[in-house]
C-alpha positions as CSV (number, residue, x, y, z in Angstrom):
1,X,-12.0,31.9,-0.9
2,X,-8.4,31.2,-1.3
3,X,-7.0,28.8,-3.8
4,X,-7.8,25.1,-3.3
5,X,-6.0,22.2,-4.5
6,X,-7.6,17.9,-4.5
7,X,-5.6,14.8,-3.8
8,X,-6.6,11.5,-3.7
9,X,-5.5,8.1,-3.1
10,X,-6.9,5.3,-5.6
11,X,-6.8,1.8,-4.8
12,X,-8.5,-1.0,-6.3
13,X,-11.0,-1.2,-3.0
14,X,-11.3,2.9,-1.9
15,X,-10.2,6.0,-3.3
16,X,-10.3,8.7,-0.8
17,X,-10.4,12.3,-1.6
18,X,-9.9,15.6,-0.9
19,X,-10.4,19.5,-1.3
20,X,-7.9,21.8,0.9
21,X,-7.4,25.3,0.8
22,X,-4.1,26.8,0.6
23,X,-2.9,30.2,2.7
24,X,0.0,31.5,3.0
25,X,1.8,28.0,2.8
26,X,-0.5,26.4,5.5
27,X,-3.2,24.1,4.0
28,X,-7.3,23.8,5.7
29,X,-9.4,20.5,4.8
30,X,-12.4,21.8,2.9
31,X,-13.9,18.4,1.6
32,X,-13.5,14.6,1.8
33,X,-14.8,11.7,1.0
34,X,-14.4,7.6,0.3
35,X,-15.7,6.2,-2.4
36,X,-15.6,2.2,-3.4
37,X,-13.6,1.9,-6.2
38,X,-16.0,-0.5,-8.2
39,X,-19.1,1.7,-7.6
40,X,-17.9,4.0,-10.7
41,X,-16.7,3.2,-14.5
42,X,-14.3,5.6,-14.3
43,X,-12.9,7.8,-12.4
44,X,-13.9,10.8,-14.0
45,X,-17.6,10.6,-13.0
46,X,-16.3,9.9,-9.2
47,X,-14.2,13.0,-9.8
48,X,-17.4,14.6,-11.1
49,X,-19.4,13.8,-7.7
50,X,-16.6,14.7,-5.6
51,X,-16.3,18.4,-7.1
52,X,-20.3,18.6,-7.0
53,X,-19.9,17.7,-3.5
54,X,-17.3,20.1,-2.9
55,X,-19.6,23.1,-4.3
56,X,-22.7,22.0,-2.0
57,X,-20.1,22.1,1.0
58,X,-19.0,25.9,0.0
59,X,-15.8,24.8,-2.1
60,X,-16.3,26.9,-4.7
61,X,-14.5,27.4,-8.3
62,X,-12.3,25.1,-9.9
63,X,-9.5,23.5,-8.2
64,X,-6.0,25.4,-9.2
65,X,-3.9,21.9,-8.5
66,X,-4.5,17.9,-8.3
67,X,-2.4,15.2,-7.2
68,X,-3.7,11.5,-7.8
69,X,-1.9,8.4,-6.4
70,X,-2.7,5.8,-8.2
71,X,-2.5,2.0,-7.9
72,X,-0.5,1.4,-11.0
73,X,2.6,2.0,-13.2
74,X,2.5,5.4,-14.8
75,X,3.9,6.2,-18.0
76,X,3.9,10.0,-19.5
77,X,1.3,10.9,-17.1
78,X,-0.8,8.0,-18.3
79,X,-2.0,4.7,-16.1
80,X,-3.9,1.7,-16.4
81,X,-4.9,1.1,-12.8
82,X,-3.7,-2.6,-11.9
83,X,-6.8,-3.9,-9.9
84,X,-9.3,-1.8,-11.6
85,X,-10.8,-1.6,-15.3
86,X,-9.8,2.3,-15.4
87,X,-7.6,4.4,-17.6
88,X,-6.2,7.8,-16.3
89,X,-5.1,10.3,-18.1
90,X,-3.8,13.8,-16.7
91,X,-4.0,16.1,-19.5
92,X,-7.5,14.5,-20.1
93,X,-8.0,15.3,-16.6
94,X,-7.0,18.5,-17.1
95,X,-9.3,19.5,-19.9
96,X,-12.6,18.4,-18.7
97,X,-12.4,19.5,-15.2
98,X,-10.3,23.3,-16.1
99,X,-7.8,22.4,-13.8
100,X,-4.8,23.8,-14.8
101,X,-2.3,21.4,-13.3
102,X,-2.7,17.9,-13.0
103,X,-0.5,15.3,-11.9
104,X,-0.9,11.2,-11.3
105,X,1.7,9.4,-8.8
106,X,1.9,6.2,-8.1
107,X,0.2,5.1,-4.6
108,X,2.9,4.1,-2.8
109,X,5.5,7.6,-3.8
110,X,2.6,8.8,-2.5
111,X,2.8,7.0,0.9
112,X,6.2,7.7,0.9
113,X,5.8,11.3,0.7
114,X,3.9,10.7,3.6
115,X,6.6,9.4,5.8
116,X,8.5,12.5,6.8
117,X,5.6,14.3,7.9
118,X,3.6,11.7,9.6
119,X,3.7,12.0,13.5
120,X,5.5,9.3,15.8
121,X,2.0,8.2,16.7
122,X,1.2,6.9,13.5
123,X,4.0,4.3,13.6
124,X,4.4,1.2,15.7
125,X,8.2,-0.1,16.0
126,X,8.5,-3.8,15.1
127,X,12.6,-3.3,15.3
128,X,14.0,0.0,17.2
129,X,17.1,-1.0,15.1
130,X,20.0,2.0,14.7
131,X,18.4,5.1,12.6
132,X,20.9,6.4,10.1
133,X,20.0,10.2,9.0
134,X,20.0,10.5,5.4
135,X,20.5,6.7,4.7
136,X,18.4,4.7,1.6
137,X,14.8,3.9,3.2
138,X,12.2,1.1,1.8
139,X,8.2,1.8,2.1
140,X,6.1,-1.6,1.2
141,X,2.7,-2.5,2.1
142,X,-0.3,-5.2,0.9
143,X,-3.7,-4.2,0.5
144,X,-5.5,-4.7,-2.5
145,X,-1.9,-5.4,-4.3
146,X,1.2,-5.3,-3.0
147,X,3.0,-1.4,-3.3
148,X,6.9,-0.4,-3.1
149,X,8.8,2.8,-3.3
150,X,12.3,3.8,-2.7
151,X,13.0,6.4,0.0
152,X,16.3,8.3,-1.6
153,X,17.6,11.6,0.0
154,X,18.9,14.4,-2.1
155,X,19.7,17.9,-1.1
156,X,18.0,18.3,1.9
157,X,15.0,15.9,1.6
158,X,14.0,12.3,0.6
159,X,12.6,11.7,-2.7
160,X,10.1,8.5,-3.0
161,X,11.0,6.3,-6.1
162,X,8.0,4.2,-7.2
163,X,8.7,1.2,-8.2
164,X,6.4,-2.5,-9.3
165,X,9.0,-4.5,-7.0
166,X,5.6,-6.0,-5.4
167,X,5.5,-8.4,-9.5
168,X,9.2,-9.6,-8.7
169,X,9.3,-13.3,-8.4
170,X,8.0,-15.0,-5.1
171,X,10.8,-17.3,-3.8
172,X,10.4,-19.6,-0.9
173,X,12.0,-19.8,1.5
174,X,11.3,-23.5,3.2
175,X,9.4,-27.0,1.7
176,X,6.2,-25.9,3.0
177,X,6.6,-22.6,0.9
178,X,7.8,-25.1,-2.2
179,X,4.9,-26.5,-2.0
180,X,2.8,-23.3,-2.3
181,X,4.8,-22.0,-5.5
182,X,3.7,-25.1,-7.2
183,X,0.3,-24.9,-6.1
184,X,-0.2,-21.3,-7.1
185,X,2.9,-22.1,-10.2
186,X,-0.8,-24.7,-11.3
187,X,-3.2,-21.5,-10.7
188,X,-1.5,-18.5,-12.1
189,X,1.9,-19.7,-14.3
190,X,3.8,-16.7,-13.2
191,X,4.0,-16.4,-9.1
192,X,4.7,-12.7,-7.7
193,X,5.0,-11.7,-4.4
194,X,0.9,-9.9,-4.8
195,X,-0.3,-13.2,-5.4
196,X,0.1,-14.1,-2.2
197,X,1.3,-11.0,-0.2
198,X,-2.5,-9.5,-0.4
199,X,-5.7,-9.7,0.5
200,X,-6.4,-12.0,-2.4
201,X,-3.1,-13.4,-1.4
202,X,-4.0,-14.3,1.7
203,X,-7.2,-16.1,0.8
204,X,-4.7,-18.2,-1.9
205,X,-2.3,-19.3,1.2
206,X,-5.4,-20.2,2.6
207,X,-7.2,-22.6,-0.3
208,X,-3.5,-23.9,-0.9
209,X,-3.4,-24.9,3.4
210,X,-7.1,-26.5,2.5
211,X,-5.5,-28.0,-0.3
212,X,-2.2,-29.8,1.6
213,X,-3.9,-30.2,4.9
214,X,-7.2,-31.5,4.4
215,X,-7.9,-33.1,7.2
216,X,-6.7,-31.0,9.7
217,X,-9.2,-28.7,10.5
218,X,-12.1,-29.6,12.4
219,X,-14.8,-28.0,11.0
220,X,-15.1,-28.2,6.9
221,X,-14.6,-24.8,5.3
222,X,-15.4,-23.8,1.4
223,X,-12.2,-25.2,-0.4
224,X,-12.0,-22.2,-2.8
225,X,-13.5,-19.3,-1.5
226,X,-12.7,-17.0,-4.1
227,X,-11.4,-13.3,-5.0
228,X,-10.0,-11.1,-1.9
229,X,-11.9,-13.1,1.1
230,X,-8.7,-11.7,3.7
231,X,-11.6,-10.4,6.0
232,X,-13.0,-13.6,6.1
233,X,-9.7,-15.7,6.8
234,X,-8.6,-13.2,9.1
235,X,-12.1,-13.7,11.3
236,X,-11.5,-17.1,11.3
237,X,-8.1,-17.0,12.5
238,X,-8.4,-14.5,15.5
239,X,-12.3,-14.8,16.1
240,X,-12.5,-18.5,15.5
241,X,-9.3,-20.1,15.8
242,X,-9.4,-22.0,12.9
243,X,-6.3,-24.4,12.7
244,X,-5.7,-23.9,8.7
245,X,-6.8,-20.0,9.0
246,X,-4.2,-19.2,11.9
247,X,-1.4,-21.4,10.3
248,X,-2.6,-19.3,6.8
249,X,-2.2,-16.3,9.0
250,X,1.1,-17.1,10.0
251,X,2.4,-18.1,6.9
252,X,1.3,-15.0,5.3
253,X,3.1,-12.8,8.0
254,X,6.4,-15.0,7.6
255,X,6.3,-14.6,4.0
256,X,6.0,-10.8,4.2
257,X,8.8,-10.3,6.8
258,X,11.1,-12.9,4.5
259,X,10.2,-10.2,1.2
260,X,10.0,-7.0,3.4
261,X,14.1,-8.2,4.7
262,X,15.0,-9.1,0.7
263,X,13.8,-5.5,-0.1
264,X,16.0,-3.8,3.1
265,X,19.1,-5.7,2.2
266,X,19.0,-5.5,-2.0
267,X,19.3,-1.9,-0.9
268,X,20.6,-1.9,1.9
269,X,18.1,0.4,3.3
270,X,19.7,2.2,6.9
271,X,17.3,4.5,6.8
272,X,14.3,2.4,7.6
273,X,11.6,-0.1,6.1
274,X,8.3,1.3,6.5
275,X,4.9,-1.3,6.5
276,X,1.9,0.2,5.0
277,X,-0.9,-1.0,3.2
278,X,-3.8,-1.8,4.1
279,X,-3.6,-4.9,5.9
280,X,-0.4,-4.4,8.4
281,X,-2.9,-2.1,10.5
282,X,-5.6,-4.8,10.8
283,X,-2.5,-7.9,11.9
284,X,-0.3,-5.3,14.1
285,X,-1.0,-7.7,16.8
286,X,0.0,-10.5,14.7
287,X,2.9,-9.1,13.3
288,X,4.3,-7.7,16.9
289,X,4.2,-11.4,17.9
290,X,8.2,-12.0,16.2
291,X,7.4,-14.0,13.1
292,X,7.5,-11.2,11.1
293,X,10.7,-10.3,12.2
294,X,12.3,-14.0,12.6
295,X,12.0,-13.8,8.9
296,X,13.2,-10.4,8.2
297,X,16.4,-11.0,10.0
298,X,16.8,-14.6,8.7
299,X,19.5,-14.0,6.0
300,X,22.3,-16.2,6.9
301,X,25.6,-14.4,7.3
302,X,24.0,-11.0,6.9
303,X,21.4,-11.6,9.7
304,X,23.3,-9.3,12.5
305,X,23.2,-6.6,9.6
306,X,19.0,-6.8,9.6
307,X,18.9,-7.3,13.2
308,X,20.5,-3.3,13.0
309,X,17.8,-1.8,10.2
310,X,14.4,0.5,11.6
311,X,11.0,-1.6,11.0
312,X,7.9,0.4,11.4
313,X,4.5,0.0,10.6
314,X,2.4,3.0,9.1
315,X,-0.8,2.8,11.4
316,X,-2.6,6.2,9.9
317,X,-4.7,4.6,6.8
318,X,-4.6,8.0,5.3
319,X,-1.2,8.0,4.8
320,X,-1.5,7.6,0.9
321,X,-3.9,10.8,0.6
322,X,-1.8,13.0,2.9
323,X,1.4,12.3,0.7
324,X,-0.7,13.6,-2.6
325,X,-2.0,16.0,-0.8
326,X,1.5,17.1,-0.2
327,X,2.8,16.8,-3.6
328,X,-0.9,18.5,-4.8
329,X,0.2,21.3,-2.3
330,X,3.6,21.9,-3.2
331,X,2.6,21.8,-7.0
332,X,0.1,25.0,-6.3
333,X,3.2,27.1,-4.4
334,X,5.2,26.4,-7.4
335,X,2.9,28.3,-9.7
């Protein structure tokens, strides 16, 4: 067969990967499969299962080209994943698989990547706003953590910075969210924007409503439930109506428009801000319902500016693998 090239996209819940074959510049899916993160060590024996996989499926050879997105900062082609006990190494990669080009990206360049070749489908439009071509663009999402990259346009494409803007300070932006710095100020010491834009996040806004409101729900729930329980808050807000679990809901979803508009206007990003992640898919409903974008826009005298900037959410959850399998592609032609 024709050269084939792997991408994947590692997260601290899935990694998804893939085999494709590459002719003449067009690329065929060979091979894919999800794997839970925490069901391997490391990633080198999920790598391992992936390429026996691949052989059993008719894949056969070594890959010429990989491309791993990673949930992490990278440095010299080295990461320590953020929500998982793994080390990644290219070159190391490299060696024991015989691949003879390797290359780790963080997960969210990788969604960016993404962006330009997604189809208008795969988006739902929170603000139709005015497009600028060419203009600085933002791509953000929460999942397991919270990702950002850059979206910067040289020559004649945009180039994704990655970034680890989702550890930046969390800053409040009422008394109600005072009071949740201090609570989680108590828990953590340091208070980023993951530790509450995320599913563990979201379970933390939760125990801290359970916390300050007591008595207002009418059935008791488990004051702390514990780890990333967002599934379980989120059942209870749309399934169950629970007072606390739709007020956490709401909170979270103000929280995240507030830091999505701080990110659009720090860099003044005309070109678009892009939701992704895991969890703006599952609350599209929720966030289509204007508190989302109340708090994006609420930036006193530059509010009419915000009310002007693109805001999409990314609906196609393989967004992250389709950018590395981009960059994985692009790294084979240039051989």
């Amino acid at each position: 067969m024709s050269e084939y090239f792997i991408s994947a996209d590692i997260g601290g819940t899935k990694v998804l990967l893939r085999a494709a074959e590459a002719t003449d510049g067009d690329m065929q899916l060979c091979y894919e499969r999800r794997y839970p993160s925490r069901d391997y060590p490391d990633f080198s024996d999920m790598l391992r299962d992936f390429l026996d996989g691949a052989a059993m499926a008719g894949v056969g050879g070594n890959p010429a080209s990989a491309c791993f997105a990673v949930a992490g900062p990278i440095t010299k082609q080295r990461a320590s994943l953020t929500n998982l006990p793994w080390v990644m190494d290219s070159a190391a990669i490299a060696r024991e698989f015989s691949i003879p080009a390797v290359k780790l990206i963080n997960d969210f360049k990788a969604v960016a990547l993404s962006i330009e070749i997604l189809s208008a489908s795969d988006f739902v439009a929170l603000q139709a706003g005015v497009s600028y071509d060419k203009e600085m663009g933002v791509v953000l999402g929460a999942g397991t953590g919270m990702g950002v990259a850059w979206l910067i346009w040289q020559g004649d494409r945009y180039i994704p910075l990655p970034s680890e803007a989702g550890h930046v300070d969390f800053a409040p932006a009422d008394e109600l969210q005072d009071h949740l710095l201090q609570y989680l100020r108590k828990k953590f010491g340091h208070v980023s924007v993951e530790r509450l834009l995320s599913g563990p996040g979201l379970t933390n806004i939760f125990e801290f409503l359970n916390f300050h409101h007591p008595n207002d729900a009418p059935d008791p729930v488990q004051a702390s439930l514990g780890g990333d329980c967002a599934a379980r808050v989120a059942d209870l807000a749309f399934n169950h109506k629970h007072p606390l679990a739709v007020m956490a809901m709401d909170l979270f979803v103000e929280i995240y428009g507030a830091y999505a508009g701080n990110l659009a206007l720090s860099t003044l990003s005309r070109g678009g801000v892009y939701v992704a992640g895991g969890i703006a898919p599952k609350i599209i409903d929720k966030l289509k319902e204007g508190g989302f974008m109340k708090a994006f826009c609420a930036k006193g005298r530059f509010s009419e500016l915000m009310s002007e900037i693109p805001v999409r959410v990314v609906m196609n959850p393989n967004a992250g693998l389709l950018g590395a399998t981009r960059e994985a592609q692009h790294m084979l032609l240039k051989k």
